[in-house]
C-alpha positions in Angstrom: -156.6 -9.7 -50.1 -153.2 -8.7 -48.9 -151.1 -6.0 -51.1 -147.7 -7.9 -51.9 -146.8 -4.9 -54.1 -144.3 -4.2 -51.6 -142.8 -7.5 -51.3 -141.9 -8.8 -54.6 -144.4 -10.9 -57.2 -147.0 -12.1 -55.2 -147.4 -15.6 -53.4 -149.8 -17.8 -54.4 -152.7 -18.0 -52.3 -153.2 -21.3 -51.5 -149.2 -21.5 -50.4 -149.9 -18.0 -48.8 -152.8 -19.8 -46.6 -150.4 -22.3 -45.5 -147.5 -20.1 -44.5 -150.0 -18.2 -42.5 -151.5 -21.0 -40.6 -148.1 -22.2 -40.0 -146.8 -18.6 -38.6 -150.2 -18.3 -36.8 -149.3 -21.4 -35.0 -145.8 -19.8 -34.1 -147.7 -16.5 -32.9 -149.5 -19.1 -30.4 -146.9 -20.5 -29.2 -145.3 -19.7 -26.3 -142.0 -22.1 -26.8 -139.4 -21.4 -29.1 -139.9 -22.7 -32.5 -136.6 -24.6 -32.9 -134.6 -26.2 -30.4 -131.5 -25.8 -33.1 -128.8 -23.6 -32.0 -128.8 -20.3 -32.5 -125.2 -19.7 -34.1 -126.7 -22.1 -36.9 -130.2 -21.1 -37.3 -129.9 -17.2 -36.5 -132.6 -14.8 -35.6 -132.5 -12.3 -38.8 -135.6 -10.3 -38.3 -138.2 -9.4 -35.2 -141.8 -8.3 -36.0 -143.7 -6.9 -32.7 -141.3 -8.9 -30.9 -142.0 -12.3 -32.9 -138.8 -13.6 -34.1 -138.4 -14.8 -37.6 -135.3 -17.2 -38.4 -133.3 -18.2 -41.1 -134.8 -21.6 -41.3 -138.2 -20.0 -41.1 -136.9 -18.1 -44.6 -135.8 -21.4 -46.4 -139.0 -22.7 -45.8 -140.8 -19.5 -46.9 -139.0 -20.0 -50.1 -139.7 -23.1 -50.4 -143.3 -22.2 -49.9 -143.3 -19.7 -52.2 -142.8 -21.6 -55.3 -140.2 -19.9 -58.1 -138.9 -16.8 -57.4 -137.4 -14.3 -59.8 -134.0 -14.2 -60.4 -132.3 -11.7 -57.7 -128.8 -11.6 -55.8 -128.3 -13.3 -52.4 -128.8 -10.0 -50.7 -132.2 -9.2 -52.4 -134.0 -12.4 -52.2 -133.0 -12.5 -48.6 -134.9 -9.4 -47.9 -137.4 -10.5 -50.4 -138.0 -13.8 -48.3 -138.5 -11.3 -44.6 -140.6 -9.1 -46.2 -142.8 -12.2 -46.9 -142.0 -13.9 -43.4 -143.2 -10.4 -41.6 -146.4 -10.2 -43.9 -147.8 -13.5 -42.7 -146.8 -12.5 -39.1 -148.5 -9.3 -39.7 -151.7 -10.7 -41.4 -152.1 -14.2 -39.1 -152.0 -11.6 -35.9 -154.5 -9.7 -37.7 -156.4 -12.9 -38.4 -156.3 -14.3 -34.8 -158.2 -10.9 -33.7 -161.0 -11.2 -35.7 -161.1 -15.1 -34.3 -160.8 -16.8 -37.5 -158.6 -19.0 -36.3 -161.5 -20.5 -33.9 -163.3 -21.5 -36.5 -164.1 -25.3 -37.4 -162.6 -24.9 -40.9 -159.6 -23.1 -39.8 -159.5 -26.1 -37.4 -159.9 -29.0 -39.8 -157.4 -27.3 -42.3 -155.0 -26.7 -39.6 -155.3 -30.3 -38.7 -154.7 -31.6 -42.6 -151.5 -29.4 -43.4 -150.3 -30.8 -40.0 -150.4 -34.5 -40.9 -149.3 -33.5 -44.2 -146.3 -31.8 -43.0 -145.9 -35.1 -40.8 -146.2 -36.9 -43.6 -143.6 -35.3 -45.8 -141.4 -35.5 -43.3 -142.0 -39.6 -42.2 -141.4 -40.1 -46.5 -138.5 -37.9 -46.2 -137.2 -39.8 -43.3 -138.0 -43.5 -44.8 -136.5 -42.7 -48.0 -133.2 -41.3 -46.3 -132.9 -44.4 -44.6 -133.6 -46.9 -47.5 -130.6 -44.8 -50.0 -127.7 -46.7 -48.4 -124.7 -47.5 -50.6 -125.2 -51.6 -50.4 -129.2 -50.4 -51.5 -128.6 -49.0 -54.2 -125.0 -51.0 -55.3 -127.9 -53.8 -55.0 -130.5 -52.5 -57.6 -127.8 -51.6 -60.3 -126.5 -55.2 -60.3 -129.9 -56.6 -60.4 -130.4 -54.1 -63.5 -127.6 -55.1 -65.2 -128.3 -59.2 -64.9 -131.6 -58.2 -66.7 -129.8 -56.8 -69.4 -128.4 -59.7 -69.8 -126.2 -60.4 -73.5 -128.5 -57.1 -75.5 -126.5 -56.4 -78.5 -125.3 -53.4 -80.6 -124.1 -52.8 -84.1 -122.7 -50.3 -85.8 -123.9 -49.4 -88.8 -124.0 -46.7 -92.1 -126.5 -46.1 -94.5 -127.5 -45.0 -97.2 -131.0 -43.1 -97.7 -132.8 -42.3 -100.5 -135.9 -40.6 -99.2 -139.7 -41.0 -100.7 -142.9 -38.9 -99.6 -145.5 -41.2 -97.9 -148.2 -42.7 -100.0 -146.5 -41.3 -102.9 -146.1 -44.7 -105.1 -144.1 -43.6 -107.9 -141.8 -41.7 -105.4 -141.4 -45.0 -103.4 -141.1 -46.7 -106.9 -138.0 -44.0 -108.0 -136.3 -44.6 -104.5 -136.1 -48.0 -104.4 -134.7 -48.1 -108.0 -132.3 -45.9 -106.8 -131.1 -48.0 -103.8 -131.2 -50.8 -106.1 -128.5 -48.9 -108.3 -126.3 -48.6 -105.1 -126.5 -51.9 -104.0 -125.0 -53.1 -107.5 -122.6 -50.6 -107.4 -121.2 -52.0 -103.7 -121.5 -55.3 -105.1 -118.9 -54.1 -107.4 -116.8 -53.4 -105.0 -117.0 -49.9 -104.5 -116.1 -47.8 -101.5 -119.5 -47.5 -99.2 -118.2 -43.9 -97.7 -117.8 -42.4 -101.1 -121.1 -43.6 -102.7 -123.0 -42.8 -99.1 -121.5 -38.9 -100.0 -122.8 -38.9 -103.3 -125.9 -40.1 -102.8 -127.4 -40.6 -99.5 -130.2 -38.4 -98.6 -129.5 -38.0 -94.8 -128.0 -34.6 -94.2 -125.5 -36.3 -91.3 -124.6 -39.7 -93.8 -123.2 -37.5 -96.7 -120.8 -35.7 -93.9 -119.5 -38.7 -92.2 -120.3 -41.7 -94.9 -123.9 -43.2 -93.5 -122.3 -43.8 -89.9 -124.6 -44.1 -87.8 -122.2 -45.4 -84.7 -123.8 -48.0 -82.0 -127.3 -48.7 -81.5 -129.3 -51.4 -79.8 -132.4 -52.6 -81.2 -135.2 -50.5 -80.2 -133.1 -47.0 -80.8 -134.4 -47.3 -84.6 -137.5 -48.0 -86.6 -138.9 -51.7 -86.5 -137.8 -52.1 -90.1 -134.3 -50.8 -90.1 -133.5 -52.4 -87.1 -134.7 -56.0 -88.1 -132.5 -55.9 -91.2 -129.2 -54.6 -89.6 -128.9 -57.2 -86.5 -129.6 -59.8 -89.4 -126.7 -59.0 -91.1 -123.0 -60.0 -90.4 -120.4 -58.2 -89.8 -118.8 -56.4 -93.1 -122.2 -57.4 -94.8 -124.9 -54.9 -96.7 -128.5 -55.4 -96.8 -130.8 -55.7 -100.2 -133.4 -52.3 -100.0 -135.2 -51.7 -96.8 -138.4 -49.5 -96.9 -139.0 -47.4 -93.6 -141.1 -44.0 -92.8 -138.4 -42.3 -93.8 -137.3 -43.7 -98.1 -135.1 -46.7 -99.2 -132.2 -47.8 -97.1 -129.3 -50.0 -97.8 -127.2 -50.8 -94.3 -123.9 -51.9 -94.5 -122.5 -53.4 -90.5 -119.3 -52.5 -89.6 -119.2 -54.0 -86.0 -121.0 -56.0 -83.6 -121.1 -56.3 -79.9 -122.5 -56.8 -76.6 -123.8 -53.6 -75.4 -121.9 -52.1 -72.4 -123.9 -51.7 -69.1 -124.1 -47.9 -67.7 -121.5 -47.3 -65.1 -123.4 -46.5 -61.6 -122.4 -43.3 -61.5 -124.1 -42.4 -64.7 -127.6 -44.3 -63.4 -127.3 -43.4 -59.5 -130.2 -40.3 -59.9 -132.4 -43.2 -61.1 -131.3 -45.4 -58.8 -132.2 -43.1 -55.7 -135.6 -42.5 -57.1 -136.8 -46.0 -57.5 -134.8 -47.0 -53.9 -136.4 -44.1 -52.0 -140.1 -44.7 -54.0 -140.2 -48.2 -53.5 -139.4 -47.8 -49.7 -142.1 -45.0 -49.3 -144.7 -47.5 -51.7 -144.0 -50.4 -49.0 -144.0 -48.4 -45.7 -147.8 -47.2 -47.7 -148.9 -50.4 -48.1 -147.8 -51.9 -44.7 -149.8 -49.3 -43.0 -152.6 -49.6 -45.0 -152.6 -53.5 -44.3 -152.4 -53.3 -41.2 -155.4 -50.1 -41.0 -158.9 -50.7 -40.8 -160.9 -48.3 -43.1 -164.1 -48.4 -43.4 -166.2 -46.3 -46.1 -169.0 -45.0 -45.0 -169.9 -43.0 -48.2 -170.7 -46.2 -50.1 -173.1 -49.2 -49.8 -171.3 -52.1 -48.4 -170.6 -54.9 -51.1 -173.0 -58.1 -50.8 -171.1 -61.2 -49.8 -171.2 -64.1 -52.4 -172.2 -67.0 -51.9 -169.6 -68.9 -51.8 -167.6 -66.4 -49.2 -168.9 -65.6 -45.4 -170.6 -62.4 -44.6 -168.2 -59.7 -43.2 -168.9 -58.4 -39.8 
């Protein structure tokens, strides 16, 4: 096993086999690695003449996973001490001809059209996040939103343990009490600071600001977008005690701008463009499997050559 001791934490193996078949590949090679010009993708270290970039750092750190915090300086020498490792071991490697070995072979040959892979997704996805894409999606979103409501609300809370029936029974007399008192006319701020059981509602007088309908319980939610405007309910029961909600406001909910939504808008663009390109290939693919016992036709279909 190689000593990283000198190199920083060390890489995980399975990443560390892949860096070195990839090195091992550049050792082969006779041709320069990149074709990118050199004043943007410098040479910053040689090892026995092998030439180790700055792109070949960002994918060693890439590669390596999470790295500990460190300045610029450090991790850069922390990322060529890593780089001439794998140059070091592959080279040591090739000599005692492991890399002419079947399995060397076939794993060469799957991190190859995985790395092909990544890079075909990469590509499609680039393509599919134009502005008129995305702009697309968002408005599509927002017509399926449709008219969804909000209200605003405050409460009141008198809270009662679960199960607990005379607890439930002393709660709800106690709503009960409060409701009578607002249907005096008294001030539902005051009374929610004087009573209320929520921590936040004796603070700021039960408000509870804008929600939509699945943001609360099933219960609490049912009896506030029944009520009107200015209007307070008879005692709800939740989880949580005895409510009474009082409505303050009601309104069609506001649709996100596309700013606020565009990282979830690139995700689903880019996934659904890498999904169809997926499915298109596999369509169009014939795969046979030859590790299971071919399905009997059915009667009422032909028999598949």
């Amino acid at each position: 096993m190689m000593n990283t001791s000198l190199a920083g934490p060390p890489i995980k193996p399975r990443r560390t086999a892949m860096l070195a078949a990839g090195l091992a590949l550049l050792i082969a090679s006779t041709a320069p690695l990149y074709a990118q010009d050199a004043a943007k993708d410098p040479v910053v270290a040689k090892v026995n003449g092998v030439e180790i970039r700055q792109s070949d750092l960002a994918i060693a750190e890439q590669e390596a996973g999470q790295i500990p915090p460190m300045s610029p300086e450090a991790k850069q020498d922390y990322l060529v001490q890593i780089s001439a490792d794998l140059i070091l071991v592959a080279k040591a490697a090739e000599a005692k001809k492991l890399g002419d070995t079947a399995d060397f072979k076939r794993k060469m040959e799957f991190n190859r059209r995985k790395t092909l892979m990544e890079g075909l997704m990469q590509s499609v996805a680039k393509e599919a996040l134009t502005d008129a894409a995305m702009h697309k999606v968002y408005e599509e979103a927002i017509k399926q939103v449709g008219d969804e409501q909000e209200v605003h609300a405050r409460h009141i809370l008198v809270r009662a343990a679960a199960g607990d029936e005379k607890a439930s029974k002393a709660a709800e007399d106690k709503i009960k009490a409060v409701i009578a008192r607002l249907k005096k006319g008294e001030d539902f701020n005051t009374i929610a600071g004087e009573v209320s059981e929520d921590p936040s509602g004796k603070a700021n007088g039960g408000d509870l600001g804008y929600f939509g309908k699945t943001q609360m319980v099933p219960p609490f939610s049912e009896a506030a977008f029944k009520l009107e405007k200015g209007q307070f309910s008879e005692p709800v029961k939740t989880e949580f005690g005895w409510h009474v909600i009082k409505v303050e406001d009601k309104r069609a909910k506001a649709p996100p701008k596309f700013e606020e939504v565009k990282p979830q808008i690139e995700r689903y663009v880019a996934g659904k463009a890498q999904s169809e390109l997926i499915l298109k290939l596999r369509a169009e693919a014939k795969i046979e499997r030859l590790d299971k016992k071919a399905e009997p036709a059915k009667k009422d279909e032909p028999a598949k050559k």
